[in-house]
N, C-alpha and C positions, 0 to 999 in steps of 0.2 A: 527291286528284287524280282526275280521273272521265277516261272514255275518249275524252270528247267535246273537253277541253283540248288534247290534244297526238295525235292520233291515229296518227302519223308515229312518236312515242315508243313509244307499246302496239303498234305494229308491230313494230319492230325488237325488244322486249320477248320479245313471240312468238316468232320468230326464233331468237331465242339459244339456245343448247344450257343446258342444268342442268351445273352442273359437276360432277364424279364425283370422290369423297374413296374414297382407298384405304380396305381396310378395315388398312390399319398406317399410318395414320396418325399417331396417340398415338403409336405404338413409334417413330417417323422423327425424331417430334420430340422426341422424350424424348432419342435417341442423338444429337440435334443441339447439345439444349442441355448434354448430359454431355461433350462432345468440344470444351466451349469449352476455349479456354489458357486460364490460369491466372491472366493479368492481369488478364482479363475479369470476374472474377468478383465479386459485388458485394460492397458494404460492410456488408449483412448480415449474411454470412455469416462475413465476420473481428467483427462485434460484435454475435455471439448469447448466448445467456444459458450456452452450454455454453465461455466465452472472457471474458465480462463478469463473471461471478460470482466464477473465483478470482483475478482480476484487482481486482475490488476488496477481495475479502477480503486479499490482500495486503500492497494498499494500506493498507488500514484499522489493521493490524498492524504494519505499518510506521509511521505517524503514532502510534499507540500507545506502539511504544515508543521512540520519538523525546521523546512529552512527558512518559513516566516517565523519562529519563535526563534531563532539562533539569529537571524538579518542584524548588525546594528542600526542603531537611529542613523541616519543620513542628518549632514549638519545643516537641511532647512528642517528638517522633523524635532519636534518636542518629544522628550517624555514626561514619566511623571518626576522625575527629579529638577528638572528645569525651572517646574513651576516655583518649585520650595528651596530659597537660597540656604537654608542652614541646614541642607542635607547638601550642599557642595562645602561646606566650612570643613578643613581639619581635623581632628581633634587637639590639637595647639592652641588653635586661634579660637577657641571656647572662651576663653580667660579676659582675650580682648572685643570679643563679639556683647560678655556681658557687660563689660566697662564702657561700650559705646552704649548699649541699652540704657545704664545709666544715666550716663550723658545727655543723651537726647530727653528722657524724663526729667531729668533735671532743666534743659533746655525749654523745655515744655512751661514747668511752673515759674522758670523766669518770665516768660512773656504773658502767662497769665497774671502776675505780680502787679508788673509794667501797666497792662492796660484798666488794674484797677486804680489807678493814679490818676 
C-alpha cells in the first residue's frame, strides 16, 4: 500500500503513539497463565507421556493377563485335573469305579491268603 492510496490513513498512522511493553511483561504473563483454576487447564496436560505411559503399561498387563487366565491347556500341558483320575470319572460310572475298588481289595487279600500257604 503506498501513501498516495489512502493519505488520511498514513495520517492518523503518524499520529498514534508506539505502544510501550513493560520490561515484566513475560513475568505478568507467565503469573497469569500459572493462576488459571484448575478446570481450565488443558487436555494436554492430563494426556502427556508422564500420565499416558503407565497408563498403558497397565493396561497392556492387564489384557496380558486376562488372556493367560482364559488360554486353554495345549495337549502337551497338564493341569490340575490330569493328575486326579476320578475328577475325569462321570458321574455314572461312580457305581462302577466303586465296584472295581472292591475288586481289587478283594484281589489284594487273595494274594495275601495265597502267600501264607
Amino acid at each position: 500500500m503506498r501513501r498516495e492510496d489512502d493519505e488520511k490513513l498514513w495520517d492518523l498512522l503518524g499520529q498514534a503513539s508506539t505502544p510501550a511493553v513493560s520490561p515484566f511483561f513475560a513475568r505478568n504473563v507467565l503469573r497469569t497463565v500459572r493462576n488459571r483454576p484448575v478446570y481450565l487447564r488443558s487436555l494436554g496436560e492430563w494426556f502427556g507421556l508422564s500420565r499416558l505411559v503407565p497408563a498403558a503399561t497397565v493396561a497392556v498387563a492387564l489384557i496380558a493377563a486376562i488372556f493367560v487366565a482364559r488360554v486353554p491347556a495345549g495337549p502337551g500341558l497338564t493341569t490340575a485335573n490330569d493328575s486326579d483320575p476320578v475328577a475325569k470319572i462321570d458321574p455314572q460310572d461312580y457305581e462302577v469305579v466303586a465296584d472295581l475298588d472292591e475288586l481289587v481289595a478283594s484281589d489284594e487279600n487273595l494274594w495275601d491268603d495265597n502267600s501264607s500257604l
